[in-house]
N, CA, C and O atoms as a DFTB+ gen file, in Angstrom:
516 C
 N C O
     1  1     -20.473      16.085      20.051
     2  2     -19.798      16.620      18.904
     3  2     -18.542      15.792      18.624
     4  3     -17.737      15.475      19.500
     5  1     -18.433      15.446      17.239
     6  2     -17.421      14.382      17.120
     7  2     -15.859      15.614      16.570
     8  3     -15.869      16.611      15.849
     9  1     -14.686      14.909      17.331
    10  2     -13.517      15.687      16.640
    11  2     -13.283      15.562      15.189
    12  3     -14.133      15.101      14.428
    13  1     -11.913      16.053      14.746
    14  2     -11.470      16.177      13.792
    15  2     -10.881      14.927      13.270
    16  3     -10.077      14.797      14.193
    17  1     -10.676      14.026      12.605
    18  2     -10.208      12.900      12.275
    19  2      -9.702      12.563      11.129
    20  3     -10.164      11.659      10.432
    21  1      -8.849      13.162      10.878
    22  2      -8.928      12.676       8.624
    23  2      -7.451      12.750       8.450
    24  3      -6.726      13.565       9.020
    25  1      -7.054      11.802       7.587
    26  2      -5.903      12.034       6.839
    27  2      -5.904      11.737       5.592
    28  3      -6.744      10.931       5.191
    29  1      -4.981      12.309       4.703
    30  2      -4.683      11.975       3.422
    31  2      -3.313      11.258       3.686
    32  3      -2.537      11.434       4.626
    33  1      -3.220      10.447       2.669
    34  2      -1.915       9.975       2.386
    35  2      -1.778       9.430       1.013
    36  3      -2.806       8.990       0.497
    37  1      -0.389       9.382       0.170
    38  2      -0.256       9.040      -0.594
    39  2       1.373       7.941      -0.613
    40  3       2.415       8.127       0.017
    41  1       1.092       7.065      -1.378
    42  2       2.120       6.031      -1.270
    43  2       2.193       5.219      -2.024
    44  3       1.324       5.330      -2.889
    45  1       3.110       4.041      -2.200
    46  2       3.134       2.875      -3.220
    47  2       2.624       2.041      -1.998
    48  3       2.597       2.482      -0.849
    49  1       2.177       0.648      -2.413
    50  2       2.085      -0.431      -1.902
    51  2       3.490      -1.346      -1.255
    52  3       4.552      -1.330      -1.877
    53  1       3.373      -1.958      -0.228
    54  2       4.985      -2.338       0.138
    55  2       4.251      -4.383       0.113
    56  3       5.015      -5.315       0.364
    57  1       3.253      -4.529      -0.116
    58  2       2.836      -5.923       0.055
    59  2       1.692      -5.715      -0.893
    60  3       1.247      -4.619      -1.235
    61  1       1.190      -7.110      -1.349
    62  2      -0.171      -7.020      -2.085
    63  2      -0.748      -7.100      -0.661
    64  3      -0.195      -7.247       0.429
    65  1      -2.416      -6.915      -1.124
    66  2      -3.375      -6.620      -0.055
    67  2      -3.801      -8.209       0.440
    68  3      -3.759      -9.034      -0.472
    69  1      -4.152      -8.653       1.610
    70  2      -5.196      -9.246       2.595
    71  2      -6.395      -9.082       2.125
    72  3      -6.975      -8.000       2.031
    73  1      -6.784     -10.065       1.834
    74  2      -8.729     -10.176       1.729
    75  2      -9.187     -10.695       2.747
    76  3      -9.091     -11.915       2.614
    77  1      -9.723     -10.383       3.884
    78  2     -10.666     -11.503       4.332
    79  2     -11.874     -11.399       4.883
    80  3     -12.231     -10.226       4.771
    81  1     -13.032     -12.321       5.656
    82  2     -14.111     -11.625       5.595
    83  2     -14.267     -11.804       7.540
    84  3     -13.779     -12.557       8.382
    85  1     -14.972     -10.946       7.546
    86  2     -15.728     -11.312       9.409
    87  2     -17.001     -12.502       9.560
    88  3     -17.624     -12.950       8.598
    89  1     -17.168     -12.800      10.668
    90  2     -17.866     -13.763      10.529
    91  2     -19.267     -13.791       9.884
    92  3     -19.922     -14.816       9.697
    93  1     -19.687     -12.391       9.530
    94  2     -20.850     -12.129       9.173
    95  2     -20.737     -11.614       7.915
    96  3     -21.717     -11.091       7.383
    97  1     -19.511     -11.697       7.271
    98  2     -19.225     -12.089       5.768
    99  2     -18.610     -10.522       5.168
   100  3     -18.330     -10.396       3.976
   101  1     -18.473      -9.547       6.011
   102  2     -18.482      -8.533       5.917
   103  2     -16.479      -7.983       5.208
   104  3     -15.524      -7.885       5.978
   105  1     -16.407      -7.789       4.011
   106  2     -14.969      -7.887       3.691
   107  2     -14.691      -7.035       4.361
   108  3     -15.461      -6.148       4.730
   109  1     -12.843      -7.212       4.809
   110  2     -12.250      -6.017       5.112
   111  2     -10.276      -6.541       4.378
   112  3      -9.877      -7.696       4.229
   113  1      -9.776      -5.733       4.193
   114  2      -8.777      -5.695       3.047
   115  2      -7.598      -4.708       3.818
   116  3      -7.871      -3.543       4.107
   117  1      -6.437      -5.230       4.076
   118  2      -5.470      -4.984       4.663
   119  2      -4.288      -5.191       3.727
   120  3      -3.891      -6.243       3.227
   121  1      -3.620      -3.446       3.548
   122  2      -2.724      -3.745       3.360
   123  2      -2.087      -2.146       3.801
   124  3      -2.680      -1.225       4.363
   125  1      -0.060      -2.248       3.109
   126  2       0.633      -1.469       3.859
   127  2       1.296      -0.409       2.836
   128  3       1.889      -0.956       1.906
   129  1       1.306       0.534       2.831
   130  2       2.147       1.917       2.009
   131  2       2.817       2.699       2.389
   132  3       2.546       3.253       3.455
   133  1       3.692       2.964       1.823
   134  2       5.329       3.534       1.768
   135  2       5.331       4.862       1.534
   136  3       5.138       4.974       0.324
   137  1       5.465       6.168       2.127
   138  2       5.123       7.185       1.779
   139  2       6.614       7.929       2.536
   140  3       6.994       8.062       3.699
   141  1       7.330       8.411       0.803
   142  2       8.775       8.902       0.658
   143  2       8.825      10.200       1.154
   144  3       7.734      10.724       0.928
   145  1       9.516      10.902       1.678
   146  2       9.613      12.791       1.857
   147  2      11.297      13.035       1.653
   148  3      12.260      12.447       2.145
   149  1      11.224      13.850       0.970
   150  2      12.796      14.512       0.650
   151  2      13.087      15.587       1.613
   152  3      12.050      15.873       2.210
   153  1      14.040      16.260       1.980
   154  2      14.187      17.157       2.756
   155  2      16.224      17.579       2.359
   156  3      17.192      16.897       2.024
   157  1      15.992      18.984       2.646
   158  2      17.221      19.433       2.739
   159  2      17.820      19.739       4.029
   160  3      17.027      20.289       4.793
   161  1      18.849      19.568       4.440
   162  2      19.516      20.064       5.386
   163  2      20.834      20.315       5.518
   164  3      21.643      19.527       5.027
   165  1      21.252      21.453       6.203
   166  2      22.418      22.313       6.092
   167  2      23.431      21.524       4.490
   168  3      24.408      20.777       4.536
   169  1      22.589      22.157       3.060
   170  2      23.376      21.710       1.774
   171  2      22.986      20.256       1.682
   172  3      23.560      19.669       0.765
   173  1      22.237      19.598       2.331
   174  2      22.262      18.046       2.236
   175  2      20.971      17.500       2.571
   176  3      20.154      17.619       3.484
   177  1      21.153      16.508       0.906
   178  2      19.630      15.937       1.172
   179  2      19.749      15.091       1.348
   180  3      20.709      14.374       1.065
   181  1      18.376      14.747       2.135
   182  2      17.636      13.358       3.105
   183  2      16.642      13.026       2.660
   184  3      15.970      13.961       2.225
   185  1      16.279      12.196       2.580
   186  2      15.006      10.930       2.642
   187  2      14.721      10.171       3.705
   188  3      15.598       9.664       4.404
   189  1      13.421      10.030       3.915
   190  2      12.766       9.850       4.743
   191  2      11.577       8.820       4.447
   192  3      10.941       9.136       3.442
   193  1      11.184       7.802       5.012
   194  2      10.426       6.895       4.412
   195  2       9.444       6.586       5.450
   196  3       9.973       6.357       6.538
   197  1       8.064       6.508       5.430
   198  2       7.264       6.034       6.841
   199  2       5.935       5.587       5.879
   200  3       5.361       6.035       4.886
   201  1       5.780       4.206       6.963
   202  2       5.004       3.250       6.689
   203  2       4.255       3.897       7.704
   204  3       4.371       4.644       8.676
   205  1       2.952       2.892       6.630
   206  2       1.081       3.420       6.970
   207  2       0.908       1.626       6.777
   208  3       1.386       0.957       5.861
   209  1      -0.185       0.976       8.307
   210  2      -0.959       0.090       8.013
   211  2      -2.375       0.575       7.379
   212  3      -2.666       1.592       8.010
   213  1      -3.381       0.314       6.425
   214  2      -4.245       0.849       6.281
   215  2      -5.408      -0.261       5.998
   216  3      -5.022      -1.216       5.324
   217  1      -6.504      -0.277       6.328
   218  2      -7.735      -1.042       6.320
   219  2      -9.046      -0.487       5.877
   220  3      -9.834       0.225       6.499
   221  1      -9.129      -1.125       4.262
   222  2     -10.522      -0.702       3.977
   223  2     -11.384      -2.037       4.041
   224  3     -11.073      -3.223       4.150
   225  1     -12.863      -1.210       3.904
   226  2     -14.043      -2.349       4.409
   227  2     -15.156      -2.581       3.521
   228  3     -15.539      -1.522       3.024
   229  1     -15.930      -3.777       3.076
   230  2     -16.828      -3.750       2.528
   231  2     -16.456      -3.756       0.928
   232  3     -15.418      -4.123       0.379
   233  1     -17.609      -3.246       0.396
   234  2     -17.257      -3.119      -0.938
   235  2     -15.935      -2.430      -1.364
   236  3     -15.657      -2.975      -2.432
   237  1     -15.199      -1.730      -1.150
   238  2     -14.030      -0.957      -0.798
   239  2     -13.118      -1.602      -0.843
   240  3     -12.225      -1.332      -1.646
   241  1     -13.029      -2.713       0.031
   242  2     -12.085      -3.575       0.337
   243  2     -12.042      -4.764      -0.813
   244  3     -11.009      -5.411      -0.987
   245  1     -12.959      -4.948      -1.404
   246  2     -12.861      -5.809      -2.596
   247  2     -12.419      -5.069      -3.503
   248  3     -11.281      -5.459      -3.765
   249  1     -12.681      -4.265      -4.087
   250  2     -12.507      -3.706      -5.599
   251  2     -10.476      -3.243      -4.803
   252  3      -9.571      -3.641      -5.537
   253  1     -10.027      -2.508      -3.489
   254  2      -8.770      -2.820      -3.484
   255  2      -7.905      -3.964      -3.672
   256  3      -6.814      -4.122      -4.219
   257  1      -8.832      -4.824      -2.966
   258  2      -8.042      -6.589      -3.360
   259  2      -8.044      -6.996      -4.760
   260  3      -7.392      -7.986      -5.095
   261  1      -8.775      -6.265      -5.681
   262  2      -8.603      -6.740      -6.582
   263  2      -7.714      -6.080      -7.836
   264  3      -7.219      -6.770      -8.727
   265  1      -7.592      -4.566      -7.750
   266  2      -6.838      -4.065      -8.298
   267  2      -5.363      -3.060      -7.480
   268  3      -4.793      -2.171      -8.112
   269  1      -5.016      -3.396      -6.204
   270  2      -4.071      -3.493      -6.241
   271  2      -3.190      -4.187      -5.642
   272  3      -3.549      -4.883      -4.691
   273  1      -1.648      -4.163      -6.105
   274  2      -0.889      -4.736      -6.336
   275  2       0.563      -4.234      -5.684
   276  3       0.812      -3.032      -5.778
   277  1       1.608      -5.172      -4.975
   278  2       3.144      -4.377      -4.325
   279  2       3.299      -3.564      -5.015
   280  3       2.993      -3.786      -6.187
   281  1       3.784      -2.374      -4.697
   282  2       4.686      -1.187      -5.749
   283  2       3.444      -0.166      -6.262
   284  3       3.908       0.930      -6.575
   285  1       1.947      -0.252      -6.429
   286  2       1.319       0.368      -7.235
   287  2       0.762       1.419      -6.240
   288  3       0.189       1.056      -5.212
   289  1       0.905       2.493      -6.500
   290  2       0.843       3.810      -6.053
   291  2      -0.783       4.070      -6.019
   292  3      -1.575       3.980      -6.956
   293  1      -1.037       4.429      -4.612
   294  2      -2.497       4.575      -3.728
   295  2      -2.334       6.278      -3.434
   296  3      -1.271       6.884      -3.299
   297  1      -3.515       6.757      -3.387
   298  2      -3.864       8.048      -2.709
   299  2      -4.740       7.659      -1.654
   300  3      -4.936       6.507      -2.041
   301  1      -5.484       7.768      -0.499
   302  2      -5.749       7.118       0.637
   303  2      -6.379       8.139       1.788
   304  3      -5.645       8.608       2.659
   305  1      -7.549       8.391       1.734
   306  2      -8.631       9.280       2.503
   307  2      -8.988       8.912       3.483
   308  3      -9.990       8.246       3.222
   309  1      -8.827       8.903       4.480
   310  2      -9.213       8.188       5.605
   311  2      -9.300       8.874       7.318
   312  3      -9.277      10.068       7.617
   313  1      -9.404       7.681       8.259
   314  2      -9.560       8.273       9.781
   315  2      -8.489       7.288      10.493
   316  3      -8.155       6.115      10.322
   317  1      -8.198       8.095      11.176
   318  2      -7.004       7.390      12.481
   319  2      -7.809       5.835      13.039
   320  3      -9.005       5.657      12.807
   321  1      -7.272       5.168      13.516
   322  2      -7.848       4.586      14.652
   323  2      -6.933       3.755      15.114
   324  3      -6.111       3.165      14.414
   325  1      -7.100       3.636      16.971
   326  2      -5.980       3.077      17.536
   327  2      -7.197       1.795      18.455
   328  3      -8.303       1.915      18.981
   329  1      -6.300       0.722      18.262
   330  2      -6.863      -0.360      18.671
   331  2      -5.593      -0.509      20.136
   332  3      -4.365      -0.436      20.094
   333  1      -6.308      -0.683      21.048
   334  2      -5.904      -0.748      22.788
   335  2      -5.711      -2.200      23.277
   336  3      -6.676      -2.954      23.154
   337  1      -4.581      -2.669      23.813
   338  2      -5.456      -4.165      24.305
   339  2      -3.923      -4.340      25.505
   340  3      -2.996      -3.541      25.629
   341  1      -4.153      -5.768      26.292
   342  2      -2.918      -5.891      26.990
   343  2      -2.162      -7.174      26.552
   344  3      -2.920      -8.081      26.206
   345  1      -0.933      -7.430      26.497
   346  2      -0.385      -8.553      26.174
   347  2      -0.749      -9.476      27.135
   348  3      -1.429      -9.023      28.056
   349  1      -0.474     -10.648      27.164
   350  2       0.056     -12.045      27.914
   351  2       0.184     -11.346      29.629
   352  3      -0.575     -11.393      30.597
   353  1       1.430     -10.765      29.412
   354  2       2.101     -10.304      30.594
   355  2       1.712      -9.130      30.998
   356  3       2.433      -8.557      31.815
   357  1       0.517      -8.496      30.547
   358  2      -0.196      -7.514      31.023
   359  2       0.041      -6.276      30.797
   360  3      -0.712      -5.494      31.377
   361  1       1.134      -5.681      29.904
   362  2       1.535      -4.726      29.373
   363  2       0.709      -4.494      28.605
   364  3       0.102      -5.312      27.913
   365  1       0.525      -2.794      28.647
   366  2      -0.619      -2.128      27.768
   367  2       0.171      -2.260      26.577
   368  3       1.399      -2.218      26.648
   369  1      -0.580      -2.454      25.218
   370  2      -0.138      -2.388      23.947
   371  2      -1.013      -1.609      23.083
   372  3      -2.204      -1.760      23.356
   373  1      -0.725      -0.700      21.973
   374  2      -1.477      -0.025      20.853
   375  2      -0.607      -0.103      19.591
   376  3       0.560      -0.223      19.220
   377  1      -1.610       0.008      19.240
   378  2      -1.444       0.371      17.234
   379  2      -2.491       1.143      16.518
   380  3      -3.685       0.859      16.419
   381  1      -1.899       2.094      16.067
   382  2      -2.485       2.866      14.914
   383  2      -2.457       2.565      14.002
   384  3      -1.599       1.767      13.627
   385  1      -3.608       3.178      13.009
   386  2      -4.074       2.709      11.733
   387  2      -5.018       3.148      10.974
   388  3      -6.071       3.578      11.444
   389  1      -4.697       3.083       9.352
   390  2      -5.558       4.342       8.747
   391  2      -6.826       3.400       8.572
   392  3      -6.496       2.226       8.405
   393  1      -8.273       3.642       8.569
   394  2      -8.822       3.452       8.092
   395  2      -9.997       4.100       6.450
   396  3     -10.973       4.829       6.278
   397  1      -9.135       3.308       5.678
   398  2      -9.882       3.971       3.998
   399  2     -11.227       4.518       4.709
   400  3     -11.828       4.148       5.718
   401  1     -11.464       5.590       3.733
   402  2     -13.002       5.840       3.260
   403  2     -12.641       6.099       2.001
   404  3     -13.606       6.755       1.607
   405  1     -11.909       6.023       1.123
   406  2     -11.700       6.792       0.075
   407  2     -10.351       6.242      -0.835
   408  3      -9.247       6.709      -0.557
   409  1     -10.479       5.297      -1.859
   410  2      -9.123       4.927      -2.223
   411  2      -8.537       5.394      -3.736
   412  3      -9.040       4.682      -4.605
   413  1      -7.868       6.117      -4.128
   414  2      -7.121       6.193      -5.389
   415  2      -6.676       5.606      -6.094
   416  3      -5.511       5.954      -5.902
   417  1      -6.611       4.672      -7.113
   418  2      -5.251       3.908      -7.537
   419  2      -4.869       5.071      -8.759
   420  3      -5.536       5.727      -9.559
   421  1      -3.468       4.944      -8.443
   422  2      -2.593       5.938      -9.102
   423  2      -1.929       4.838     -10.851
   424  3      -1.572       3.671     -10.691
   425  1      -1.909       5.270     -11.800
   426  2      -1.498       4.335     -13.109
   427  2      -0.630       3.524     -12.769
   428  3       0.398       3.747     -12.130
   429  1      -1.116       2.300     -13.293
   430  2       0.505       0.989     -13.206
   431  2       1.281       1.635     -13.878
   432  3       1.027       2.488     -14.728
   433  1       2.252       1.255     -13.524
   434  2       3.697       1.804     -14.054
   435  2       3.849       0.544     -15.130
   436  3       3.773      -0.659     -14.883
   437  1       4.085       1.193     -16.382
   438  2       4.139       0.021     -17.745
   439  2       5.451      -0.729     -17.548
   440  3       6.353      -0.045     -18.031
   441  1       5.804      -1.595     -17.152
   442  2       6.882      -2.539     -17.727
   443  2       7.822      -2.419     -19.100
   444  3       7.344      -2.532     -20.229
   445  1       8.885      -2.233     -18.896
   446  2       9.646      -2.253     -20.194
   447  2       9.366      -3.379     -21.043
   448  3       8.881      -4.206     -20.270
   449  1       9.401      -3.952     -22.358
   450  2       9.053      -4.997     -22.743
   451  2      10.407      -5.742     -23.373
   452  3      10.377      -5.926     -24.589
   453  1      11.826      -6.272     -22.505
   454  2      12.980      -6.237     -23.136
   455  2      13.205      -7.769     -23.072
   456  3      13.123      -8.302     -21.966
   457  1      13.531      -8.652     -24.350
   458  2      13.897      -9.665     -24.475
   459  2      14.734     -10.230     -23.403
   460  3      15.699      -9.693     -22.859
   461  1      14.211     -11.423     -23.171
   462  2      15.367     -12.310     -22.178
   463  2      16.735     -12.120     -22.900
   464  3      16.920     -11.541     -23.970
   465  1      17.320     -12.503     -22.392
   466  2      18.943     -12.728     -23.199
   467  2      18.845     -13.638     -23.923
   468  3      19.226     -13.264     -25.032
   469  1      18.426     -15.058     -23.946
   470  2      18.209     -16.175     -24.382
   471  2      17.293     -15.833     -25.877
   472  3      17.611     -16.390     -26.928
   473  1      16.385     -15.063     -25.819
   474  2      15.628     -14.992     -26.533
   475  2      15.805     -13.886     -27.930
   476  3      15.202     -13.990     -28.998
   477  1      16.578     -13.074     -27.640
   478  2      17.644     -12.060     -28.160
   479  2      18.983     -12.767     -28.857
   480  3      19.619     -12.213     -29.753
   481  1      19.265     -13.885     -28.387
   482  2      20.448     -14.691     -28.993
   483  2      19.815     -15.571     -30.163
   484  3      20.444     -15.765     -31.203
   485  1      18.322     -16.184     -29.908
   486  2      18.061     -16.716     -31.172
   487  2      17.118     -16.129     -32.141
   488  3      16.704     -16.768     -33.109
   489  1      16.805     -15.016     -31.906
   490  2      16.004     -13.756     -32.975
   491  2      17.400     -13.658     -33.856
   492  3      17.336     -13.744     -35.082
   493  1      18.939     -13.434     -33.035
   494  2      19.941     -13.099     -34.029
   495  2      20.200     -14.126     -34.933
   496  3      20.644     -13.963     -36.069
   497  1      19.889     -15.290     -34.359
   498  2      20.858     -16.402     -35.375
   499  2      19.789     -16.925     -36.364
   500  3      20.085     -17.798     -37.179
   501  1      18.357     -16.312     -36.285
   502  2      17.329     -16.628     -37.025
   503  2      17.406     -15.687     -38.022
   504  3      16.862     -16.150     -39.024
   505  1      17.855     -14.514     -38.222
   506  2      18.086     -13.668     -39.184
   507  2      19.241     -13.855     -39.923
   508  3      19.486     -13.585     -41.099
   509  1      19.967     -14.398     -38.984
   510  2      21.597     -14.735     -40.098
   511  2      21.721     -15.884     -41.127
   512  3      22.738     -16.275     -41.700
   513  1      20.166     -16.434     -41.249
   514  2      19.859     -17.698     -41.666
   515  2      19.243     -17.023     -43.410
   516  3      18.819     -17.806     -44.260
């Protein structure tokens, strides 16, 4: 009987994504999200910020490499997994990590569309003409 394993998370992007493939051509797509929490305490608020490595695979992992981008806000379905190993000097080492089953992209955030300065100085002197 297999345990319980799942998380949600939601976040912006803190890097664009990693494409790359395994030797048997198989994509997998790495990248990292920023997931904010507010909190009050005694009259005073806090923020709180914690990073997620997360790794999707396969078809998954392409269509993420391809539409997203630093800053663009992910929703993110997934399972734990901790990779075990020993350093050099024989010290046990781990890392956790989400693995996608499930990815969101949340709307690009539109860009203001505001003239350079440069470009705003000769729109004026083209009208005063």
């Amino acid at each position: 009987m297999n345990s319980l394993n799942s998380v949600l998370l939601e976040g912006n992007l803190t890097r664009d994504p990693e494409l790359k493939y395994t030797p048997k051509g198989t994509a997998v797509c790495a990248f990292s999200i920023a997931s904010n929490r507010s909190f009050k305490q005694e009259e005073e608020y806090h923020e709180e910020v914690s990073y997620f490595d997360v790794t999707a695979w396969s078809h998954l992992a392409e269509v993420c490499n391809e539409y997203l981008k630093k800053g663009r806000g992910v929703r993110v379905v997934g399972r734990l997994k901790q990779d075990r190993w020993n350093d050099p000097e024989g010290n046990g080492r781990s890392k956790v990590f989400v693995v996608a089953e499930h990815v969101e992209f949340k709307p690009e955030r539109k860009k203001e569309e505001v003239p350079a300065p440069q470009e705003e100085a000769v729109a004026e002197k083209a009208s005063s003409f």
